[in-house]
N, C-alpha and C positions, 0 to 999 in steps of 0.2 A: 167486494171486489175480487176476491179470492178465487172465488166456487165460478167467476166467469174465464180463470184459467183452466180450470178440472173442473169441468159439471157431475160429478161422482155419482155412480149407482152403485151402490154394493153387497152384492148377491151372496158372495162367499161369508161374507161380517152377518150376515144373515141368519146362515146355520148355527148347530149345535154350539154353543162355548169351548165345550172341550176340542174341537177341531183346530181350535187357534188361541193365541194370546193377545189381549190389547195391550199394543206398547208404544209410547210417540219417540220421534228418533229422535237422536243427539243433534243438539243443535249447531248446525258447523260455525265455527267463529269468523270467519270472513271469508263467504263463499264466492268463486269466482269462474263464470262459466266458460270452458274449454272450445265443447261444441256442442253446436244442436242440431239432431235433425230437422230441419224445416218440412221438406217433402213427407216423411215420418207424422210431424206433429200437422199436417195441413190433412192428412189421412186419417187423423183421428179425428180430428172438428175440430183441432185448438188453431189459437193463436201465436204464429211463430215471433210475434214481435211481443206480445204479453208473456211468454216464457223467457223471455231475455229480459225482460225487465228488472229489475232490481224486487221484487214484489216475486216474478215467477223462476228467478234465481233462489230467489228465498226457500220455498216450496221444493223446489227441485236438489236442496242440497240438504232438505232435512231442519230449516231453520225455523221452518213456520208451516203448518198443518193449515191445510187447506178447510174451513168451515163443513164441504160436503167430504172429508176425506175419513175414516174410520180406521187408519193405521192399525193393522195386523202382523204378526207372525204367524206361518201356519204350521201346524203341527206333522210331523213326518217320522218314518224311521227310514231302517232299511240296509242292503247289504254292500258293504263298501268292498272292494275288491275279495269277493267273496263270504267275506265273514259279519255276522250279523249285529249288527248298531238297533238297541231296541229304542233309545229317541235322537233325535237328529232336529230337525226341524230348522225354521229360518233361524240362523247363528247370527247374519251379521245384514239380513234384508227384510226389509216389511213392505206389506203391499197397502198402499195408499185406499186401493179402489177402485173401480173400474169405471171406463167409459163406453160410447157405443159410439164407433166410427161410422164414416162417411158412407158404408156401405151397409151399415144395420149390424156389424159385428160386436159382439161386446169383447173389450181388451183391457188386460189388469195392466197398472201402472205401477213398476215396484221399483222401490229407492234401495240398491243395494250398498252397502259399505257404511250404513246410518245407524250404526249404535248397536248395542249390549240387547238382545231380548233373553226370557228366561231358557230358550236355547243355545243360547250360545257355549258351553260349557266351558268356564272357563277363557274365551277369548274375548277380544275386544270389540267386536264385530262393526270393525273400521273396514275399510279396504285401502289398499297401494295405488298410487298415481297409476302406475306400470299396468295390473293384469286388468284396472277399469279403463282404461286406452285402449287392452288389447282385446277386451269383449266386445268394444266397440266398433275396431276397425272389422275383425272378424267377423261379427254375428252380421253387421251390415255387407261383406262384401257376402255372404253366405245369401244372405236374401237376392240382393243381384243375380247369383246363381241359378237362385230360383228353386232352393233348397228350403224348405220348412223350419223357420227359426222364431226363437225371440228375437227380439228387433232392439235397439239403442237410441233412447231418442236423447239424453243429455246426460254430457259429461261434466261435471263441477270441482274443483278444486278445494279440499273446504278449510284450508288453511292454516291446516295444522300435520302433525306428524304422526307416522303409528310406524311401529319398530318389527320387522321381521328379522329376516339374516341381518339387513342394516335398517338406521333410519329411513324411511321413504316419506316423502306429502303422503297425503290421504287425500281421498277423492269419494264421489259418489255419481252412481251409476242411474239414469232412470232405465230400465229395463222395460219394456213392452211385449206382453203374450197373450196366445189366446186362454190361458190360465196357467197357475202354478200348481196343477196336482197332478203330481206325480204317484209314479208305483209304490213307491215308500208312502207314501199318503194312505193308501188303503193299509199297508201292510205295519200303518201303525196301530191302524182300530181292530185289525184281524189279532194280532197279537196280545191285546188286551181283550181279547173277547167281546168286543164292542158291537155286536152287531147291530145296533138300533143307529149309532154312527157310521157305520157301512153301508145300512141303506141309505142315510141322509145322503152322504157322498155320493153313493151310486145315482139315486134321484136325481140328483146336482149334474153331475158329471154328464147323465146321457141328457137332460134337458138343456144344457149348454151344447153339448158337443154334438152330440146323436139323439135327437130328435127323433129322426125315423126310427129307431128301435124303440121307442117308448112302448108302445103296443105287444114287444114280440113276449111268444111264451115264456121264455125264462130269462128279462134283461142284461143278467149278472153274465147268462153267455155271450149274448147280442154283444155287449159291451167291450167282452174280451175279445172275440170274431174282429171286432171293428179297431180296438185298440192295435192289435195284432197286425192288421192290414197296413194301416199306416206307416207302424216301425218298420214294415217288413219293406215298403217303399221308402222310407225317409234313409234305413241302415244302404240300400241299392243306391240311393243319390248319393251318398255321402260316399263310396266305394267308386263311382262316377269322375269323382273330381279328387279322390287320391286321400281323401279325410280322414285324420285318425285323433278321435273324440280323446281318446286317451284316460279319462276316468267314468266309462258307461257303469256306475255305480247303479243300484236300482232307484237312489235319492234322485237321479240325474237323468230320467228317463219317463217322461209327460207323457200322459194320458191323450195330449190333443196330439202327438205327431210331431211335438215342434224341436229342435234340437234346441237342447240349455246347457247352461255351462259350461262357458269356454274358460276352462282351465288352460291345463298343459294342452293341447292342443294342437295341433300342426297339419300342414298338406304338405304330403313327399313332394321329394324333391326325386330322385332316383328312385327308382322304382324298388321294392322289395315287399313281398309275402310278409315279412314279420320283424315290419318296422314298427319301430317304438319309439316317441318320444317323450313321453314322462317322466321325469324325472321319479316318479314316486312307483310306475308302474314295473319295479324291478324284475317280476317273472316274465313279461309280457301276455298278461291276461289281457291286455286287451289291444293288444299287435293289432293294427290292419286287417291282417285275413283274420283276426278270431270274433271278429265286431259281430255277424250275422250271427253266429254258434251262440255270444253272451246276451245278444237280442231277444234269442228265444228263451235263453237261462233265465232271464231279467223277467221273460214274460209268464215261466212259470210259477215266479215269485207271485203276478198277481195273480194267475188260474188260480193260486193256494190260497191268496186271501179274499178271493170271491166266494168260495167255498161256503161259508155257511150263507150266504143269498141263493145254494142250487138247489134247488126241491129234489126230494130221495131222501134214504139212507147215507151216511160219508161216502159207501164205496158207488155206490150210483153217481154223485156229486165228484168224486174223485174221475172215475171212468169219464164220465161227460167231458171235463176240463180237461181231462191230457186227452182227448180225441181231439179237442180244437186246438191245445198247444204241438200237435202231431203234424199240423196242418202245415207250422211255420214254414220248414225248408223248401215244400212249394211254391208257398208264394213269394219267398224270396226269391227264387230261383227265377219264375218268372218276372220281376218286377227288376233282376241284375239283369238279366237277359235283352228285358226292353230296354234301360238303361245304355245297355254295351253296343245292340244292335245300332242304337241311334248313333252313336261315341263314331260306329265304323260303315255310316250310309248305310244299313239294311233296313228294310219299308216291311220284310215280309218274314216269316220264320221259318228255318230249315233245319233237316234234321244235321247235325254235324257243326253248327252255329257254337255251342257252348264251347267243344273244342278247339275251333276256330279263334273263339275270344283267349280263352287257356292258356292255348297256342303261343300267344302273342306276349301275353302277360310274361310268360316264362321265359320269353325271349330278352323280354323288355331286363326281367332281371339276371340271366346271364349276361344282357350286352353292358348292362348299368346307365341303362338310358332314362332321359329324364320322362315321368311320366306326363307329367302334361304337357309338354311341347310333342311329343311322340305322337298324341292323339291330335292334335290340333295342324300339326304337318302330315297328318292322312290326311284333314280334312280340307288342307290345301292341294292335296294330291289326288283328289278321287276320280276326278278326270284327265281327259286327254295330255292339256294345255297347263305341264307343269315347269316349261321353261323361268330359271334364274330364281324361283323358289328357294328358298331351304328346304333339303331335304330328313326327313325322319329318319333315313339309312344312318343318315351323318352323325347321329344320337348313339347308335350302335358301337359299342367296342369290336365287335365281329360284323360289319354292314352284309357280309352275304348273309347272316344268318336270319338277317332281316329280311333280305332278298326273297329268300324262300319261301318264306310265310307270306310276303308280300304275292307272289306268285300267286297264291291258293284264296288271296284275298280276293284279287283282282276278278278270276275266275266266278268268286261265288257273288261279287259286283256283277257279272255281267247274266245271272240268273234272274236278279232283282229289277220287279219291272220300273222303279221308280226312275224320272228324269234326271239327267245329271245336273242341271241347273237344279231343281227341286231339292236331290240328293247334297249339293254342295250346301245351299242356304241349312237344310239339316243336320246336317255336320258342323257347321261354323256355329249353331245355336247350339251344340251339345257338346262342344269344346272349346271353354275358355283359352283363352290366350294368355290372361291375369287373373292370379290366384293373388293371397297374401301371402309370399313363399315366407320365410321363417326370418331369412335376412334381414328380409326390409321391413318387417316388422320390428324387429329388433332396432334395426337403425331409427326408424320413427319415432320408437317410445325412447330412443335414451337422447333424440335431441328432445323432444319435447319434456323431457324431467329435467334438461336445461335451460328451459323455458322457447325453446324452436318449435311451434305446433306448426311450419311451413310443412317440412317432408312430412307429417303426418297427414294434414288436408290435401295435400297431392296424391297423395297414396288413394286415401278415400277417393277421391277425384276418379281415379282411375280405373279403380276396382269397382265403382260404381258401373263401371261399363264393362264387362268381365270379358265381350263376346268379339267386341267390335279392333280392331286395327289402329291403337295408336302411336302411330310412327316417332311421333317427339319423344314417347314415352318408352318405346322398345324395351332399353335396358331392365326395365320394373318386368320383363316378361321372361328373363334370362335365369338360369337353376344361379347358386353361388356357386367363386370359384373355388379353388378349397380352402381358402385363409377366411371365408364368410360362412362355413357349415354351421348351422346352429344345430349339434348335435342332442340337445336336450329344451324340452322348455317343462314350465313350472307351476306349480298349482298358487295361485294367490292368497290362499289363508296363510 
């Protein structure tokens, strides 16, 4: 009965031993389920009423292992705000297994917050009510977005307590990705000189993810090239909608593209170059603007450990890898470019565009205007017919300063051949109206640790639709006033 909740293929349980630990999780004492993704779980092949069951609650909090399931921790290292962690690996999450959705994709199923593996070093690898609520609200409105993430498909109660700053429930997470291997993954077999595990992984990795490279002449580069790409567009979305990851450790930075670990984590509210909200990130390594500069850091962590898969001598191997890690700031460059252009109705590219976006940003942060209502009231504004509107001036501590720039917008609007009906529907799909701003976040998880999941499933509700105009709902689109500032948020271990 089991295995027709999770039909399990598992490709990663496969490999080498040393790449991972077999461990089965702690068995929660009286698990009780929160939420499910339904839409999520109908995506994969499963069944949303056999996951609610008492049988696939079971399953889902860690209480009972699935017959097709091969319970893993996978092995990692890696550099945690700079400095180097030689093993890391899952502490407090194992991955079940994987299945192949609706569309032929294969996706790992991982129970986070389920127990002690032989990495956990020293903790308890429980997780808090509070940060497995808040990966969920987030990682799911992140995918609305349309931003490349792991995905939440249930959250479980499981009955008991684990102790951080205070008491909290414990809870567990099922997390959904297109894999768990991350930068620290390689950079744990480079480091032990593992090369025979490097290639396993490497194998792995492009016959899951990049297929088309299989063939090319040197994979190890193919693989970086294409890694590269992705972050270089995933770090441009994420600057798109105000995002600040807050712990872009290399452990935290997946090979498929996909954003993971919603720790401290937050979307500004007010705009600022070198806002921080982590609590833990005290120098601001990893501020807003410095996310693309640690993208590339992150990524010369793997050109290093691909290194013995490059044919040559070291220094041949070395030269190859930093000409493709040389590449990053361009494609970043283009990929924020597209990002911004869309943000502000432009179809077409011009020279003086970059400063134009600049322009604006800088304005946004001398006026201390909010960043996503600002983008999203141009996009109510790009034509004619902006009578009884709110206006984005009105965001402005200084509105003429806004004025001005607006001027020079308006101008390089009227170069762009695109329709303004066309222009406004592109504008309205590249600026949300609802984010998860930091407040109601907040607000959501501390009714629900009172047992109130109402404002949490409204929240969801809403952010499920990021783009669209809902009037009853308004206030969820509003920055805080300033008794609501959540000036810091928090890592959950």
């Amino acid at each position: 009965m089991t295995d027709q909740i999770f039909p399990f293929d598992n490709s990663y349980a496969r490999l080498p031993d040393r790449l991972f630990a077999r461990v089965s999780p702690a068995p929660a004492p009286t698990p009780q389920l929160l939420q499910l993704n339904r839409p999520l779980a109908e995506e994969l092949g499963l069944d949303p009423d056999r996951l609610a069951s008492p049988e696939g609650i079971a399953v889902l909090s860690g209480r009972r292992v699935a017959a097709s399931a091969d319970p893993i921790a996978m092995a990692y290292a890696g550099h945690q705000f700079g400095n180097w962690v030689p093993q890391l690996g899952d502490g407090r999450a194992l991955l079940l297994g994987e299945v192949i959705d609706r569309n032929g994709r294969r996706r790992d199923i991982q129970l986070k917050g389920s127990g002690r593996t032989p990495f956990s070093r020293g903790g308890d690898g429980k997780a808090p009510l509070g940060p497995v609520l808040r990966e969920f609200i987030v990682s799911e409105a992140m995918a609305a977005l349309g931003i490349p993430t792991t995905r939440s498909l249930a959250a479980v109660a499981t009955g008991e307590h684990v102790v951080r700053d205070t008491v909290q429930p414990g809870a567990v997470l099922t997390r959904v990705a297109a894999s768990h291997v991350r930068i620290g993954t390689f950079q744990y077999f480079y480091a032990r000189r593992d090369a025979e595990a490097l290639q396993a992984l490497t194998d792995h990795v492009i016959a899951r993810h990049y297929p088309e490279i299989t063939a090319a002449d040197v994979p190890a580069l193919a693989l970086l090239e294409k890694v590269m790409e992705r972050q270089a567009n995933l770090v441009a979305q994420w600057m798109g909608v105000g995002f600040i990851h807050g712990v872009m450790n290399t452990d935290n930075m997946t090979i498929s593209g996909e954003t993971i670990d919603y720790g401290p984590c937050a979307f500004m509210d007010t705009f600022r170059e070198g806002q921080v909200f982590s609590s833990i990130d005290v120098a601001g390594r990893y501020a807003y603007g410095n996310q693309p500069r640690i993208a590339q850091w992150n990524l010369a962590q793997l050109a290093q450990a691909l290194l013995p898969l490059i044919p040559g001598d070291d220094d041949a191997a070395v030269e190859a890898a930093q000409a493709t890690i040389d590449r990053f700031p361009d494609l970043f460059r283009d990929a924020w470019l597209s990002v911004m252009r869309r943000k502000l109705g432009l179809s077409t590219a011009a020279e003086g565009d970059a400063e134009l976006i600049s322009t604006l940003l800088s304005t946004m942060e001398a006026g201390r205007a909010d960043f996503s209502l600002t983008f999203r009231r141009l996009a109510d504004h790009s034509g004619p017919d902006t009578e009884g509107r709110p206006q984005a001036r009105d965001l402005f501590a200084d509105p003429a300063a806004f004025d001005t720039w607006a001027e020079r917008w308006h101008a390089r609007l009227a170069t762009d051949p695109m329709q303004p009906a066309e222009r406004d529907e592109m504008m309205r799909t590249a600026n949300p109206l609802f984010i998860p701003r930091n407040h109601r976040v907040e607000e959501a998880l501390t009714a629900a640790q009172d047992g109130d999941l109402q404002p949490l499933e409204k929240l969801r509700g809403v952010l499920a639709r990021p783009f669209d105009h809902q009037p009853d709902e308004a206030s969820l689109a509003l920055p805080p006033q300033s008794h609501e500032v959540v000036a810091q948020t928090f890592c959950g271990t």
